[in-house]
mmCIF file of the N, C-alpha and C atoms, coordinates in Angstrom:
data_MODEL
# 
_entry.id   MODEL 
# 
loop_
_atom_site.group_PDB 
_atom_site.id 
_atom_site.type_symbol 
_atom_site.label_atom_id 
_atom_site.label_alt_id 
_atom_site.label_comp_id 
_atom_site.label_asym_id 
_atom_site.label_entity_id 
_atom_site.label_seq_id 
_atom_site.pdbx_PDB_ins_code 
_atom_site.Cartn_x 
_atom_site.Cartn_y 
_atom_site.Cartn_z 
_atom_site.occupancy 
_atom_site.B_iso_or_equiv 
_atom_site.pdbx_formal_charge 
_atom_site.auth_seq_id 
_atom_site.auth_comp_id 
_atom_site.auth_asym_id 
_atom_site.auth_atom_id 
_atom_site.pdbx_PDB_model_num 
ATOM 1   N N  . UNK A 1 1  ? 3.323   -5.427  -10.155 1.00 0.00 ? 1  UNK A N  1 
ATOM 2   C CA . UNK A 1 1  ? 3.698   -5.738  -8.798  1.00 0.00 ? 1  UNK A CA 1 
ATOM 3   C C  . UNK A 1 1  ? 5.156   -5.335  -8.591  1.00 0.00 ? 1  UNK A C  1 
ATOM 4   N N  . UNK A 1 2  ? 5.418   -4.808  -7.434  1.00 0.00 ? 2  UNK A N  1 
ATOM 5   C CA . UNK A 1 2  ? 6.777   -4.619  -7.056  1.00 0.00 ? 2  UNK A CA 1 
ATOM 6   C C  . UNK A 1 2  ? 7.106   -5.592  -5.835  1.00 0.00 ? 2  UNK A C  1 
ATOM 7   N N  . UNK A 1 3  ? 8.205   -6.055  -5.829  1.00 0.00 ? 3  UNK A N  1 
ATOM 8   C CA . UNK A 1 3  ? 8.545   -7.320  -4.656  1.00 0.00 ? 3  UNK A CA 1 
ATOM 9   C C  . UNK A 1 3  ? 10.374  -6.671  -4.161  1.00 0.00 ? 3  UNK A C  1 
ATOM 10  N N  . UNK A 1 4  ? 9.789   -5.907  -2.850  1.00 0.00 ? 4  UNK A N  1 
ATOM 11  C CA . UNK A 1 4  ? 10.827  -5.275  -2.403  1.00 0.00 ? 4  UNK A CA 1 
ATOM 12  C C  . UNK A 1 4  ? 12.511  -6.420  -2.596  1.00 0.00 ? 4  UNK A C  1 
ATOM 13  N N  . UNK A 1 5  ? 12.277  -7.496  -2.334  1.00 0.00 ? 5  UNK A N  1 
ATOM 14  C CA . UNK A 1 5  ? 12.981  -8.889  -2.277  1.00 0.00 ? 5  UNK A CA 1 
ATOM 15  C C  . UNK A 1 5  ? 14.264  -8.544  -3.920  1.00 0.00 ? 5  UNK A C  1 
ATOM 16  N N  . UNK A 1 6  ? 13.189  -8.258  -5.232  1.00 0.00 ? 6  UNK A N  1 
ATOM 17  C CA . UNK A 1 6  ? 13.333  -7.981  -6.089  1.00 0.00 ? 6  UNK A CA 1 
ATOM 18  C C  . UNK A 1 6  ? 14.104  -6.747  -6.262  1.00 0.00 ? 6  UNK A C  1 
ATOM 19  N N  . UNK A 1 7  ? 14.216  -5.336  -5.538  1.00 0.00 ? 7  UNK A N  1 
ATOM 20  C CA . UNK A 1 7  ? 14.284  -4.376  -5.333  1.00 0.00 ? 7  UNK A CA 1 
ATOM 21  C C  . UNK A 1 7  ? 15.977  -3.980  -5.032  1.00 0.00 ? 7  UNK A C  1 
ATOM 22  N N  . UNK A 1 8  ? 15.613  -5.017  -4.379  1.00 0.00 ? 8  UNK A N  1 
ATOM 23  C CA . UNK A 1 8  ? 16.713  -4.416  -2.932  1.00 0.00 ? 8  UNK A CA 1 
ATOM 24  C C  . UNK A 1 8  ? 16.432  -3.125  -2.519  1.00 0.00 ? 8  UNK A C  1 
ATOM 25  N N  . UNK A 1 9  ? 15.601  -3.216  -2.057  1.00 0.00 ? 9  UNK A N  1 
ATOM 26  C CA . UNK A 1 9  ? 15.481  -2.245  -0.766  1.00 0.00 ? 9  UNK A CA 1 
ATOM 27  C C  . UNK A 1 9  ? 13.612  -2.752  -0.397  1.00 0.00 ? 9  UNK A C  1 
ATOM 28  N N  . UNK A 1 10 ? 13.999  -2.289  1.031   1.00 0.00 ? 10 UNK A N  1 
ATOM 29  C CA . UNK A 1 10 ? 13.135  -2.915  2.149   1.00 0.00 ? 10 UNK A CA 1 
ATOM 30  C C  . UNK A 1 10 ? 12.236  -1.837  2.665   1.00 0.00 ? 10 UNK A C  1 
ATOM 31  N N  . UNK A 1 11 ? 10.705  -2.142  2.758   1.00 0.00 ? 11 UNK A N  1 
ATOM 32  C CA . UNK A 1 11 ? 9.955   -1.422  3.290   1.00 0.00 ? 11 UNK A CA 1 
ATOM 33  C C  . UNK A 1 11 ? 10.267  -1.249  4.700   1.00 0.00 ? 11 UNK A C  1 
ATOM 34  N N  . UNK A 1 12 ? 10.004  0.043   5.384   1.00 0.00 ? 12 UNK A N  1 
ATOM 35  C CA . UNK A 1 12 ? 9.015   0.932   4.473   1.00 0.00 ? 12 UNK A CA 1 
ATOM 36  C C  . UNK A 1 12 ? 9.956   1.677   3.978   1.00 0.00 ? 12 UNK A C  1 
ATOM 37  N N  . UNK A 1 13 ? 11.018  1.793   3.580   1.00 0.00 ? 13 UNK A N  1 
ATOM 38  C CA . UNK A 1 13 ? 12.128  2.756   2.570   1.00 0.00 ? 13 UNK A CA 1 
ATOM 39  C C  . UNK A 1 13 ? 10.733  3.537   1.793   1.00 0.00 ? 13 UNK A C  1 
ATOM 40  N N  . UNK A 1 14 ? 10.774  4.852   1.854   1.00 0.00 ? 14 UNK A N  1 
ATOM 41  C CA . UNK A 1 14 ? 10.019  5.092   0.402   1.00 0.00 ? 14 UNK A CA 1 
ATOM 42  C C  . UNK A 1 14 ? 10.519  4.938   -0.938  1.00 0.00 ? 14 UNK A C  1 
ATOM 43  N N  . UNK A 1 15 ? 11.204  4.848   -1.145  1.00 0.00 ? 15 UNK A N  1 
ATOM 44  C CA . UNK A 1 15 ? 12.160  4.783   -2.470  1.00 0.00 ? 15 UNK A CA 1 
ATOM 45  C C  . UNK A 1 15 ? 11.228  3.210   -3.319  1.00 0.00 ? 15 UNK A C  1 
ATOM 46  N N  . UNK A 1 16 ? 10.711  2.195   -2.291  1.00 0.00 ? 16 UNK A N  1 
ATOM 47  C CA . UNK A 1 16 ? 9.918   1.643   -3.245  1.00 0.00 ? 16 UNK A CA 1 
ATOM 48  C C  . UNK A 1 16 ? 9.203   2.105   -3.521  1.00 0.00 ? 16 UNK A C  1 
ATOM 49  N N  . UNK A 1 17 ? 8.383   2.572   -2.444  1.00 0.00 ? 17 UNK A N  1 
ATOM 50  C CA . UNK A 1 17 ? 7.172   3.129   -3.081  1.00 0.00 ? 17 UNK A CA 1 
ATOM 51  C C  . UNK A 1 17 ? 6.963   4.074   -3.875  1.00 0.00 ? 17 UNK A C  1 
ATOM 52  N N  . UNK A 1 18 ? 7.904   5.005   -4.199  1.00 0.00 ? 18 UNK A N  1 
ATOM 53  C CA . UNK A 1 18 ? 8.147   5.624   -5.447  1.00 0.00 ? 18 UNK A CA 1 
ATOM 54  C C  . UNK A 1 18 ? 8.168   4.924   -6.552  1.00 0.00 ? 18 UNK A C  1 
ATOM 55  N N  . UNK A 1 19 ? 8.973   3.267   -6.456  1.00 0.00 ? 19 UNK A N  1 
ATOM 56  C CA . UNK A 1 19 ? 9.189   2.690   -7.265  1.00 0.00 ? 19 UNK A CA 1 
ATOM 57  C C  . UNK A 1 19 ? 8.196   2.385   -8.105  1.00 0.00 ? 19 UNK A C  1 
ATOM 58  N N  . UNK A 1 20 ? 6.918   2.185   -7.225  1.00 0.00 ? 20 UNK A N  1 
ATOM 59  C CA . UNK A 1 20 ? 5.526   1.572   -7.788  1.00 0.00 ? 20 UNK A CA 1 
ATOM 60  C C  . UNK A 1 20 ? 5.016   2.683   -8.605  1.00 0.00 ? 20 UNK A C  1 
ATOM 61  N N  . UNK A 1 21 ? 5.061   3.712   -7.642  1.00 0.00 ? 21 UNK A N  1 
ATOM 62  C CA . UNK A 1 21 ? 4.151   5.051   -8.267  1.00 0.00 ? 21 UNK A CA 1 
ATOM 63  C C  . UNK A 1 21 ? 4.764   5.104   -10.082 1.00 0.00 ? 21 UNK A C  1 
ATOM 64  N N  . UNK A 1 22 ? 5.908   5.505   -9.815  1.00 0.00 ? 22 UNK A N  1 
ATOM 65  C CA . UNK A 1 22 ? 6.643   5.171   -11.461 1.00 0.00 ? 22 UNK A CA 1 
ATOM 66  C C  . UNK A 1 22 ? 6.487   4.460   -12.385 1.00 0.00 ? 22 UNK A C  1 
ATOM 67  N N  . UNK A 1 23 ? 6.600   3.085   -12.168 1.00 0.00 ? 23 UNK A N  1 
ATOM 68  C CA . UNK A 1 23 ? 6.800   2.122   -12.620 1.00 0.00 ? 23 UNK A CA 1 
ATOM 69  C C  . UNK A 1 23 ? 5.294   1.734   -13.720 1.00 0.00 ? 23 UNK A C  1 
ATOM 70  N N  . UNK A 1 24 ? 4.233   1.909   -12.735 1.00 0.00 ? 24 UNK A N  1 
ATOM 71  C CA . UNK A 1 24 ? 3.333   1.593   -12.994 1.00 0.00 ? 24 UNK A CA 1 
ATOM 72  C C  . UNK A 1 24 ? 2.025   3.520   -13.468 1.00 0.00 ? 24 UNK A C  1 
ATOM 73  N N  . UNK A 1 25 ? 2.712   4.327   -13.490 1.00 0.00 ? 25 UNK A N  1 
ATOM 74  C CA . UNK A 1 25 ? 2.151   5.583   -13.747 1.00 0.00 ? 25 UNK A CA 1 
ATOM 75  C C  . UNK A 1 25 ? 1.018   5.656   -12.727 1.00 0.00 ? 25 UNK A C  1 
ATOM 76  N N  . UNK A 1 26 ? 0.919   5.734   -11.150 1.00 0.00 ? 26 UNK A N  1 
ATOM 77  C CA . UNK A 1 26 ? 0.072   5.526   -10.661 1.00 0.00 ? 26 UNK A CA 1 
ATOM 78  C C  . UNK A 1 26 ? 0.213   7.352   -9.792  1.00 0.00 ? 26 UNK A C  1 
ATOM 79  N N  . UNK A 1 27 ? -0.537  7.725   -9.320  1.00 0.00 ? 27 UNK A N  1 
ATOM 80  C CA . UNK A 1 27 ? -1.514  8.922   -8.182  1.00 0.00 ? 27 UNK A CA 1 
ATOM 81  C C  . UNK A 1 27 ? -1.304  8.391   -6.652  1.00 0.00 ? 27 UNK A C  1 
ATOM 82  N N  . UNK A 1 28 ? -0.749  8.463   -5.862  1.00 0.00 ? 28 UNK A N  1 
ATOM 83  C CA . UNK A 1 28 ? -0.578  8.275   -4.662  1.00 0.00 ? 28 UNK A CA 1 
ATOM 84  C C  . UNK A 1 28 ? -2.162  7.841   -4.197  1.00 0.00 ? 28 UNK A C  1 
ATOM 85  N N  . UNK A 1 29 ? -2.544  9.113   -4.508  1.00 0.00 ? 29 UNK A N  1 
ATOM 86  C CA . UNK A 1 29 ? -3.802  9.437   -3.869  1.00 0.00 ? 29 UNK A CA 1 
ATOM 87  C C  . UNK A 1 29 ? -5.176  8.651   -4.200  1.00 0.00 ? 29 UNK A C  1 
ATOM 88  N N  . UNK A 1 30 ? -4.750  7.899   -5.823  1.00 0.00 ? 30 UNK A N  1 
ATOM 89  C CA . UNK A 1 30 ? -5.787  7.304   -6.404  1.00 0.00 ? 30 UNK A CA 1 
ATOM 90  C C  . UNK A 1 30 ? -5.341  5.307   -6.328  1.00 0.00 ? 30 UNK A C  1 
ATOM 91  N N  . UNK A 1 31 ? -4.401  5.626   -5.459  1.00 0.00 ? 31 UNK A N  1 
ATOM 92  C CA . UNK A 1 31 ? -3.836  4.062   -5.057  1.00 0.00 ? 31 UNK A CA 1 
ATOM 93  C C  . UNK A 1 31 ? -4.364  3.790   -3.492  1.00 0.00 ? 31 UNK A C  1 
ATOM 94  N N  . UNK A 1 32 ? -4.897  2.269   -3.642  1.00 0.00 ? 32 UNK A N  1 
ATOM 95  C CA . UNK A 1 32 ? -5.342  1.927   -2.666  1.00 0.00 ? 32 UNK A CA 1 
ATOM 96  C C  . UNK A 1 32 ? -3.484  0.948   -1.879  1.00 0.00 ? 32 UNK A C  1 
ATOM 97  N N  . UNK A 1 33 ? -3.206  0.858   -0.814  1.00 0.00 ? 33 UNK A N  1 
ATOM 98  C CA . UNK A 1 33 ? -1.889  0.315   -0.506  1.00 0.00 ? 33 UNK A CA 1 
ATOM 99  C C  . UNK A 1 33 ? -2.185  -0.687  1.267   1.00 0.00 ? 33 UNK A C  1 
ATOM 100 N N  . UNK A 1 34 ? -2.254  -1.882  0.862   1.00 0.00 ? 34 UNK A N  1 
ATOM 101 C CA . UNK A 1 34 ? -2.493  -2.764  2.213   1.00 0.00 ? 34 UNK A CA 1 
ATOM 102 C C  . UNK A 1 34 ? -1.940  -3.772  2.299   1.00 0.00 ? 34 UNK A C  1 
ATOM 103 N N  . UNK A 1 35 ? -1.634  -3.602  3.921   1.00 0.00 ? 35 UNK A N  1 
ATOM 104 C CA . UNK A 1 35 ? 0.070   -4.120  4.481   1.00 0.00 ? 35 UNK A CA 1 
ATOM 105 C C  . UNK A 1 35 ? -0.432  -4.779  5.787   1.00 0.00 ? 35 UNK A C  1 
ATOM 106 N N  . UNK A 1 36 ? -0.029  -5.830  6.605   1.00 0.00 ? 36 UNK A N  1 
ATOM 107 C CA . UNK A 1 36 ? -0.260  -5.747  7.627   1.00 0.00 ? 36 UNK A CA 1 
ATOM 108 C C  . UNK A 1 36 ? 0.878   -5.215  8.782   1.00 0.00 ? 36 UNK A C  1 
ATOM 109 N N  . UNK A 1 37 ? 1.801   -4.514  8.108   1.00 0.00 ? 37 UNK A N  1 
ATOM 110 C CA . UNK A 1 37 ? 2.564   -3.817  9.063   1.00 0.00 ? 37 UNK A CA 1 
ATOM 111 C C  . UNK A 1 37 ? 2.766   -2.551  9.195   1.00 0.00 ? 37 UNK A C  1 
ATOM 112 N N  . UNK A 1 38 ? 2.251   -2.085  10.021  1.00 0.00 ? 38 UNK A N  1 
ATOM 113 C CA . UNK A 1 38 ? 1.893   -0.724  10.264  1.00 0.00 ? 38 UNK A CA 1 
ATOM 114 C C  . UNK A 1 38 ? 3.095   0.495   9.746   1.00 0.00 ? 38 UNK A C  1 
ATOM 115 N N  . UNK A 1 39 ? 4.130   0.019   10.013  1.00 0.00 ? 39 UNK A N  1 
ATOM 116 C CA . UNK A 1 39 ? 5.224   0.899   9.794   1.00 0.00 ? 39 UNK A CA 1 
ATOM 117 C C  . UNK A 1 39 ? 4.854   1.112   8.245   1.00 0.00 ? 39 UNK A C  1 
ATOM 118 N N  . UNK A 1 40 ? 4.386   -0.072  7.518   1.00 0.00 ? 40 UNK A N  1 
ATOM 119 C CA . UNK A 1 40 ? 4.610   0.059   5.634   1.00 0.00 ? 40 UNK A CA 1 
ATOM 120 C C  . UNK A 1 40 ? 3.567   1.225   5.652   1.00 0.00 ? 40 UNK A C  1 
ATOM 121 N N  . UNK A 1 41 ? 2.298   0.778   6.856   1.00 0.00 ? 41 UNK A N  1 
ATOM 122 C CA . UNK A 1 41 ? 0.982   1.160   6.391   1.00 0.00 ? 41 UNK A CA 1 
ATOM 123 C C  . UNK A 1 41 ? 1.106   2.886   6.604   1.00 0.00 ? 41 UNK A C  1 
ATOM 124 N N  . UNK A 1 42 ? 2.151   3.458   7.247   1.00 0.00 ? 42 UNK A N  1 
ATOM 125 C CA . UNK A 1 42 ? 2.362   4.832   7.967   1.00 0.00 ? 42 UNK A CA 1 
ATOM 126 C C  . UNK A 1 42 ? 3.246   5.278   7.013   1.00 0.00 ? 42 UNK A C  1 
ATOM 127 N N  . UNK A 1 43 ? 4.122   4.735   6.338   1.00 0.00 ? 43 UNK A N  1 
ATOM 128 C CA . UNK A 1 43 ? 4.831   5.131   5.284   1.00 0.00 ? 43 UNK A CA 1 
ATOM 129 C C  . UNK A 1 43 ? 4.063   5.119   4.157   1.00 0.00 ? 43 UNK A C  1 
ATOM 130 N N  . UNK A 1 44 ? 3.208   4.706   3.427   1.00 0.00 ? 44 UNK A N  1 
ATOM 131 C CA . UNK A 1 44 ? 2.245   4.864   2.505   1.00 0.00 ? 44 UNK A CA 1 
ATOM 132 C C  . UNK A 1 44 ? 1.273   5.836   2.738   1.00 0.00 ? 44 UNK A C  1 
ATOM 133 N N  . UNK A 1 45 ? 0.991   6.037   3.713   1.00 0.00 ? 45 UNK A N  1 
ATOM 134 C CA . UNK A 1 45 ? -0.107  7.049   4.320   1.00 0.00 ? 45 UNK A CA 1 
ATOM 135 C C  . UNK A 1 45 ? 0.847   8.918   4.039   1.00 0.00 ? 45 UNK A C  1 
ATOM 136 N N  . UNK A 1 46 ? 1.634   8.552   4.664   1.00 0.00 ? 46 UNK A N  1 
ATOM 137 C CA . UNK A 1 46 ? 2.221   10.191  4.588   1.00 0.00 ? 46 UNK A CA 1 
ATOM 138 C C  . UNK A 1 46 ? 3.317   10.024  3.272   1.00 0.00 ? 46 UNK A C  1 
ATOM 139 N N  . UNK A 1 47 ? 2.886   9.039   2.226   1.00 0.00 ? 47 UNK A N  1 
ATOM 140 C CA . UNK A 1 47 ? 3.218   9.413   1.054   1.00 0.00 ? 47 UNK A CA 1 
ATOM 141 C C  . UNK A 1 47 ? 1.998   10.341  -0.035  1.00 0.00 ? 47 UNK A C  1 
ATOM 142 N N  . UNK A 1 48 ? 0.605   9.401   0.769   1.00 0.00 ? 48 UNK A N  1 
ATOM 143 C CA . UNK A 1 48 ? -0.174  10.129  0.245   1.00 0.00 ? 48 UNK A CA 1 
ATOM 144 C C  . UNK A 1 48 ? -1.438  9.182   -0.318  1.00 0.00 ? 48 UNK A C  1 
ATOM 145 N N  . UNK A 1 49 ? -1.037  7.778   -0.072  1.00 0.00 ? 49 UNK A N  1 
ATOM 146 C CA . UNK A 1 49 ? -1.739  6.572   -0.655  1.00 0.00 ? 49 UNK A CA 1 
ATOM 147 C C  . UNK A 1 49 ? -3.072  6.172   0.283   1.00 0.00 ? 49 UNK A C  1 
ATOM 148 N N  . UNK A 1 50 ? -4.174  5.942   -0.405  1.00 0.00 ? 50 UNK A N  1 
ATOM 149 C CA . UNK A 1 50 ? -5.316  5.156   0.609   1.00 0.00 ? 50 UNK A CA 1 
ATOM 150 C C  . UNK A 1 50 ? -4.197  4.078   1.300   1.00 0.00 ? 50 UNK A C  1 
ATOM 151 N N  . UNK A 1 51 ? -4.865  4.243   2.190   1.00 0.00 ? 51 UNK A N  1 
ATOM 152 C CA . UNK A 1 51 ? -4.546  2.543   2.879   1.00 0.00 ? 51 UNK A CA 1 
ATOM 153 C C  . UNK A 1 51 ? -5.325  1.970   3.817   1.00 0.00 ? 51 UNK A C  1 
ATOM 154 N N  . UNK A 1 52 ? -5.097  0.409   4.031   1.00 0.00 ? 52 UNK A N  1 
ATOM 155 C CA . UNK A 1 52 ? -5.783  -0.855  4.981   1.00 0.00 ? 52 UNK A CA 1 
ATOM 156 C C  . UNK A 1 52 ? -4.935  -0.584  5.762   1.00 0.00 ? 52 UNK A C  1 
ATOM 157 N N  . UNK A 1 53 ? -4.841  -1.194  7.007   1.00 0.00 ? 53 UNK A N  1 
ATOM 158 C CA . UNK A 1 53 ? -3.978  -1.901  7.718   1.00 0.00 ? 53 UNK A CA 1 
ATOM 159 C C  . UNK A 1 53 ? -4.927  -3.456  7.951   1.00 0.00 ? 53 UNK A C  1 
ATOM 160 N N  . UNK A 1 54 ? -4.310  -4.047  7.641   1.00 0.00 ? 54 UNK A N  1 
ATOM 161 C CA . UNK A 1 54 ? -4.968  -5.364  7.058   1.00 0.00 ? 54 UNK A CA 1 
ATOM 162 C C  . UNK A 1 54 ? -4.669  -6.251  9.097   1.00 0.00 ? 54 UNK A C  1 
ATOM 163 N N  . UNK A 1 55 ? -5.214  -6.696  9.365   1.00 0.00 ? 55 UNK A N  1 
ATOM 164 C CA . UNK A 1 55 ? -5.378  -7.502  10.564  1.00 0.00 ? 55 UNK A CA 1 
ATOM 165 C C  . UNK A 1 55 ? -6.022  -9.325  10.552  1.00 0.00 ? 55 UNK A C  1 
ATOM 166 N N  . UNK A 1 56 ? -5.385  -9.704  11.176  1.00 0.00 ? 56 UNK A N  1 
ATOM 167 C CA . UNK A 1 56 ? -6.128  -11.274 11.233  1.00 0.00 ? 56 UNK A CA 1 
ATOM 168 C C  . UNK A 1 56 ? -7.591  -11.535 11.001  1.00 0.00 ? 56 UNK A C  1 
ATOM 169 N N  . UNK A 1 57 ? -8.207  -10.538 12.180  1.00 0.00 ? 57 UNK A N  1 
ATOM 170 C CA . UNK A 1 57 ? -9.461  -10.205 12.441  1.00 0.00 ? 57 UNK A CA 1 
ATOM 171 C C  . UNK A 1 57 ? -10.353 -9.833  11.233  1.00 0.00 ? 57 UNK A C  1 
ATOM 172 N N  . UNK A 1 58 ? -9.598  -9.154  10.383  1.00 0.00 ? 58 UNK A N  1 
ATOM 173 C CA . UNK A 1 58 ? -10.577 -8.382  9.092   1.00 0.00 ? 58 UNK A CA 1 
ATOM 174 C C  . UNK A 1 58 ? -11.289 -9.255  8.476   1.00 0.00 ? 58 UNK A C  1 
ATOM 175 N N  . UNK A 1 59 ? -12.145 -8.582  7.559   1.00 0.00 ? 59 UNK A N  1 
ATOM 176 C CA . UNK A 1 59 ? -12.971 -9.117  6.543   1.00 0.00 ? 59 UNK A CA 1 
ATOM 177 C C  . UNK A 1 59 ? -12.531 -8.292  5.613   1.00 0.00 ? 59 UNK A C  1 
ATOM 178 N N  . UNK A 1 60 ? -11.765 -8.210  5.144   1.00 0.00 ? 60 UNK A N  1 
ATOM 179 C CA . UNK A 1 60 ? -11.227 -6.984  3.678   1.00 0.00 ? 60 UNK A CA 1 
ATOM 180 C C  . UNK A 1 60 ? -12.515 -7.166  3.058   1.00 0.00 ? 60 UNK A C  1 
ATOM 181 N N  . UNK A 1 61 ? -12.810 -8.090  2.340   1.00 0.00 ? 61 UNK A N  1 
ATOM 182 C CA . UNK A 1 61 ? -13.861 -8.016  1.756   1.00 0.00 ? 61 UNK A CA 1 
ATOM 183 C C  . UNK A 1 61 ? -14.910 -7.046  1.701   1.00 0.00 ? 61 UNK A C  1 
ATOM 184 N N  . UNK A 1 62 ? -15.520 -7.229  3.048   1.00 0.00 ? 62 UNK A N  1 
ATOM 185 C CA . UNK A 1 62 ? -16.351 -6.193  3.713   1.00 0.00 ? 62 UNK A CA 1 
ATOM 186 C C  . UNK A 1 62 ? -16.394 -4.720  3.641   1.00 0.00 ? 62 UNK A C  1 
ATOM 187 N N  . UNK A 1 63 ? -14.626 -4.752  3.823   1.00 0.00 ? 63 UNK A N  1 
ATOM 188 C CA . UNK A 1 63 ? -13.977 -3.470  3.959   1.00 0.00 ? 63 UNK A CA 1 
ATOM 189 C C  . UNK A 1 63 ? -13.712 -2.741  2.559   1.00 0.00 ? 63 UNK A C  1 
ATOM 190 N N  . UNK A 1 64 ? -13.671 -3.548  1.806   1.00 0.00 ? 64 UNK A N  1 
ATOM 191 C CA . UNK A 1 64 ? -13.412 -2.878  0.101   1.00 0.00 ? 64 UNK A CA 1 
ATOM 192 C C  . UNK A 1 64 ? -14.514 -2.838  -0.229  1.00 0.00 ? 64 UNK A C  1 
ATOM 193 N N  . UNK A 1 65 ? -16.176 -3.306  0.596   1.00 0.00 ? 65 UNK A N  1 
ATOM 194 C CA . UNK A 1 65 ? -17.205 -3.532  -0.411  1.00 0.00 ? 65 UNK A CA 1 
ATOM 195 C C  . UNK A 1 65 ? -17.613 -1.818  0.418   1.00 0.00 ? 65 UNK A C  1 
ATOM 196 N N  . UNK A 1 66 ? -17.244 -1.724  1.993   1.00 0.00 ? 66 UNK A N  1 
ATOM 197 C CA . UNK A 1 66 ? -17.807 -0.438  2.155   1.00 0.00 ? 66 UNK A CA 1 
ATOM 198 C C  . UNK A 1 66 ? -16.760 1.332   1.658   1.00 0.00 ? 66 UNK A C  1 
ATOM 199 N N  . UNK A 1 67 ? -15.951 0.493   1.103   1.00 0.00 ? 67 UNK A N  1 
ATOM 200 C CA . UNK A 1 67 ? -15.099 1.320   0.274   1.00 0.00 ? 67 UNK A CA 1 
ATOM 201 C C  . UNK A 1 67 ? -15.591 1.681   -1.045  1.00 0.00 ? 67 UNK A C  1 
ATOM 202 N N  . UNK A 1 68 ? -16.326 1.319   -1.748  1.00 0.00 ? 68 UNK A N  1 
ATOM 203 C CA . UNK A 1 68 ? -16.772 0.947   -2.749  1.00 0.00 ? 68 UNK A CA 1 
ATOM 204 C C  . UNK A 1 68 ? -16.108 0.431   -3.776  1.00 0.00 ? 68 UNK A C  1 
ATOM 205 N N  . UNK A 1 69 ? -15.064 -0.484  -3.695  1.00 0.00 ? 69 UNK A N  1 
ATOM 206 C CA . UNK A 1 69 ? -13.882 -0.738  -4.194  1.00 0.00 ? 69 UNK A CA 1 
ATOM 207 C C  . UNK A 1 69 ? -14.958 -2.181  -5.048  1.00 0.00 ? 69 UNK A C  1 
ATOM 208 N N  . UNK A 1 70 ? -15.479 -3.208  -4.176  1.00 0.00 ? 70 UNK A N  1 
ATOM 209 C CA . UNK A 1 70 ? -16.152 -4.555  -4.354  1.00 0.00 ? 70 UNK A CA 1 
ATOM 210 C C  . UNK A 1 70 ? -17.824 -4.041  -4.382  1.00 0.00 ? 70 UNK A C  1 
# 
């Protein structure tokens, strides 16, 4: 886990999200990334990452089971 708080520096900076990709040897492309704030969710996106935009309304659940994630 990365905790921008931890970081110092604040989404959507990409520089975390580099942080993660690194940190953890991860694929943009093979990372799933869900935020409920769109700005994170648009900065993860044109990094290259799946993403949610996660809403009140959702059922993630649902949504990762038609992902085939669950």
């Amino acid at each position: 886990m990365v905790v921008s708080g931890d970081e110092k520096i604040v989404k959507p900076d990409p520089k975390l999200y580099y942080i993660l990709l690194d940190r953890f040897n991860l694929n943009p492309d093979e990372t799933l990334f869900i935020d409920d704030n769109a700005h994170n969710i648009d900065t993860a996106g044109l990094l290259g990452f799946q993403t949610i935009h996660f809403t009140p309304d959702m059922d993630l659940e649902e949504v990762l089971a038609e992902m085939g994630i669950l």
